[in-house]
N, C-alpha and C positions, 0 to 999 in steps of 0.2 A: 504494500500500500504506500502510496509516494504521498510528497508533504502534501499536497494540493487537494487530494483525496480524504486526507488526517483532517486537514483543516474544516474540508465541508461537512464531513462527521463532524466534527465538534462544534459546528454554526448550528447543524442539525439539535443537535445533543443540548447547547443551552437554548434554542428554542422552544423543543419538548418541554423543559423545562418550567420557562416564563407562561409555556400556553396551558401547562398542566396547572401551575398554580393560579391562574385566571378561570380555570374553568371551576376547580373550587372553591375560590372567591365568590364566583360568580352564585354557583350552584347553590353556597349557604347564605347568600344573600337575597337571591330567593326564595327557600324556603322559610326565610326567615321575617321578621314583623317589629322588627326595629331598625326598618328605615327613617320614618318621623317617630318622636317624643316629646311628652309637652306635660301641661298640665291642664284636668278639667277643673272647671269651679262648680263647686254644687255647694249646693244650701243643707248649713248644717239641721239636725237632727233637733226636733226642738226637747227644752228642759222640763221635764214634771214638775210641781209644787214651784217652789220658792227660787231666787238668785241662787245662783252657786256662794260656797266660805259663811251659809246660811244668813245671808239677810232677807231683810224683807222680800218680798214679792205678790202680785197679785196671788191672791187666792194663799198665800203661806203665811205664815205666823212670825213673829219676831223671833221667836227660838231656833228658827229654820228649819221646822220638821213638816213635815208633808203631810199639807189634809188631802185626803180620801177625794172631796168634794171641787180638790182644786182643777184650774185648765190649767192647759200648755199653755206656753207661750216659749218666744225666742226673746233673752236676753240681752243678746248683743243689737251690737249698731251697727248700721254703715254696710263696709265690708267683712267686720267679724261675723252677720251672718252667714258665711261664706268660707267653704275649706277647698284647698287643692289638692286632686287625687291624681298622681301619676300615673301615666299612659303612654305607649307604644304602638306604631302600627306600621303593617306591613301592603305585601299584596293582597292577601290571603286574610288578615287576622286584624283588630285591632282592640286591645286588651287593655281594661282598666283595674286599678289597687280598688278592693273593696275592705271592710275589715274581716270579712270572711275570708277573702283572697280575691286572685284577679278574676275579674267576668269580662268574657271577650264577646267580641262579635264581630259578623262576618263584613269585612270590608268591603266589600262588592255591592252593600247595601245602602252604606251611606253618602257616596256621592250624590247628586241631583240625575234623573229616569237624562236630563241629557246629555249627561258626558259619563253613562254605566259603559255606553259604544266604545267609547275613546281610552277607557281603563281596560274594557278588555282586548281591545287591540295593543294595548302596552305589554300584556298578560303573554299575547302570541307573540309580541315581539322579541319579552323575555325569555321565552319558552324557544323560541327560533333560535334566538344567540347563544342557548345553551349549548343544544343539538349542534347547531353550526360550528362551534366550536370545541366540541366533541369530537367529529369527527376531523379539525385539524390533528388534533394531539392524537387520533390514531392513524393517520397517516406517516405523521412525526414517528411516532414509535413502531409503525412499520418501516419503514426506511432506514431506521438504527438498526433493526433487527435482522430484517431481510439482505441490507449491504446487498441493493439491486444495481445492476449496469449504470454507465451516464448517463442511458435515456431513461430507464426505469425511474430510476434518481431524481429528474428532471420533470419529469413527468408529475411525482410524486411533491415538489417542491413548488412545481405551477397549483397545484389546487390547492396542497396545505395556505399559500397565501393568500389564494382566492379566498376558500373559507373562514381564515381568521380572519382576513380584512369585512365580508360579511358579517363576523359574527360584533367585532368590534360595531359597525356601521348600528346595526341593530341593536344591540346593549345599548349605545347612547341614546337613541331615539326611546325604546322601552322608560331608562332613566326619565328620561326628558319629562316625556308623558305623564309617566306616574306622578311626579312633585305637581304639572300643573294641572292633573286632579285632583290630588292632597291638597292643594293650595281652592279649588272651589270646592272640597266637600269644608274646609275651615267655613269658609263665608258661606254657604247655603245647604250644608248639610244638616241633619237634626238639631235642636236644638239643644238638646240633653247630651251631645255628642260632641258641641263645637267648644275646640281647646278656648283656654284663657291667655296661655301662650306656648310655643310649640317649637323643636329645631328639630336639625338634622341626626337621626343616630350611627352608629356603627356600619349600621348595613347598609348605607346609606355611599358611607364611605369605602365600605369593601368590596361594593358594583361599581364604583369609580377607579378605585385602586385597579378592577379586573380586567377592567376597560381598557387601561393605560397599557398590564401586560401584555393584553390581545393584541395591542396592536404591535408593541417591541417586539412579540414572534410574530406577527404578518412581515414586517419590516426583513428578522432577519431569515425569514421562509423567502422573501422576493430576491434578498442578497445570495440565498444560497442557490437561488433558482440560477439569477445570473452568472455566479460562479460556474456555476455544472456548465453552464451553455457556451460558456468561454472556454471551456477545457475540452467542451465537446468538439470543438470549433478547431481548436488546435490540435487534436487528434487526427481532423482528416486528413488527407493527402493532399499534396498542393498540384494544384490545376498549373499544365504549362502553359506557353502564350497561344495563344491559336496560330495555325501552319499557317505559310508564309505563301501566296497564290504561285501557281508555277510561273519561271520566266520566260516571255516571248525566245525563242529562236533568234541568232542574231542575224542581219543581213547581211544579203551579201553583195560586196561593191559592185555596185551596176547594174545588180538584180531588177532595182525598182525604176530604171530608164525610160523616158516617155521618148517613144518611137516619131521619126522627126516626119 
């Protein structure tokens, strides 16, 4: 195996690589529901009998013990009647802290009936750039494995980049999508449902991060494609100059005399 051959194995070798760990990236970021995190506000829970540290209260007594006969009420003002429960959400899931534990529900339900189209065309988009780039990284790892001819090689290094550059093109667009439905299920999704304020989480960031890989092995899938094609190139036989026409006959003196 000469250097040139070493070398495109090992373009190959770290690209498998970068596309293996983008496909994982990618994979647990989808299945995953903390893409946004924020906080809901909801209205706290109101107090039986008397004030809380037992002061007075409607309906409760100065000793702060609780009649039987008393109402609710809420105590607080303002914004104390008001607590923040933290919240997560994904493609699939979006999950709120209860004190019982979290109570999720299904995301696909809370955007607005007009853009449920437009999340799930993000859903096949994500689902595309899985697949799409699934099958770079097993072309990649067929090509390690296999050690196929220059054309085989070539061959195998023209679609690995095709597909990762697909799979790349489509992860962002899925990304894309998804936030500016998250951003109008905030403003016109239920009401019981809309954050108080919200960012970006992990998963958010490790479909961005998988994106970036995807495309460093499309990159060097297309280098290592050119590589093969230059070597393949200089493998052939060199063509001579094309023949040279035959030469006229020469004359002869006096041959060509015009008769007087």
């Amino acid at each position: 195996m000469g250097p040139a051959r070493r070398g495109g194995r090992g373009r190959a070798a770290l690209g498998l690589g970068l596309a293996g760990l983008a496909l994982g990236l990618a994979g647990l970021a989808l299945g995953s529901s903390y893409w946004c995190e924020g906080r809901h506000r909801v209205a706290k829970e109101p107090c039986p009998g008397g004030a809380p540290g037992g002061g007075p209260g409607p309906g409760g007594g100065g000793n702060g013990t609780a009649d039987p006969r008393a109402v609710q009420y809420l105590w607080e003002a303002g914004d104390d009647k008001f607590s923040l429960r933290y919240f997560h959400a994904g493609f699939w899931l979006s999950c709120e802290e209860h004190p019982g534990g979290e109570v999720c529900r299904s995301f696909i339900q809370l955007p607005p009936e007009s853009e449920k189209g437009v999340l799930w065309l993000a859903v096949a988009a994500e689902v595309a750039h899985v697949a799409l780039l699934s099958g770079g990284v097993g072309l990649l790892a067929l090509e390690l494995a296999a050690a196929p001819s220059f054309l085989g090689a070539l061959k195998m290094d023209a679609f690995a980049a095709l597909l990762t550059v697909l799979a790349g093109l489509l992860g962002m667009v899925a990304h894309t999508m998804y936030v500016a439905v998250f951003q109008l299920a905030v403003s016109l999704g239920p009401k019981d449902w809309r954050p108080h304020s919200w960012s970006y989480g992990w998963s958010f960031g490790a479909a961005w991060l998988s994106f970036a890989l995807c495309m460093a092995a499309a990159v060097l899938a297309l280098n290592a494609y050119t590589q093969t094609l230059l070597q393949l190139q200089r493998r052939r036989p060199p063509r001579g100059p094309p023949a040279a026409p035959p030469a006229a006959p020469p004359r002869q003196p006096g041959g060509d005399a015009e008769p007087c």
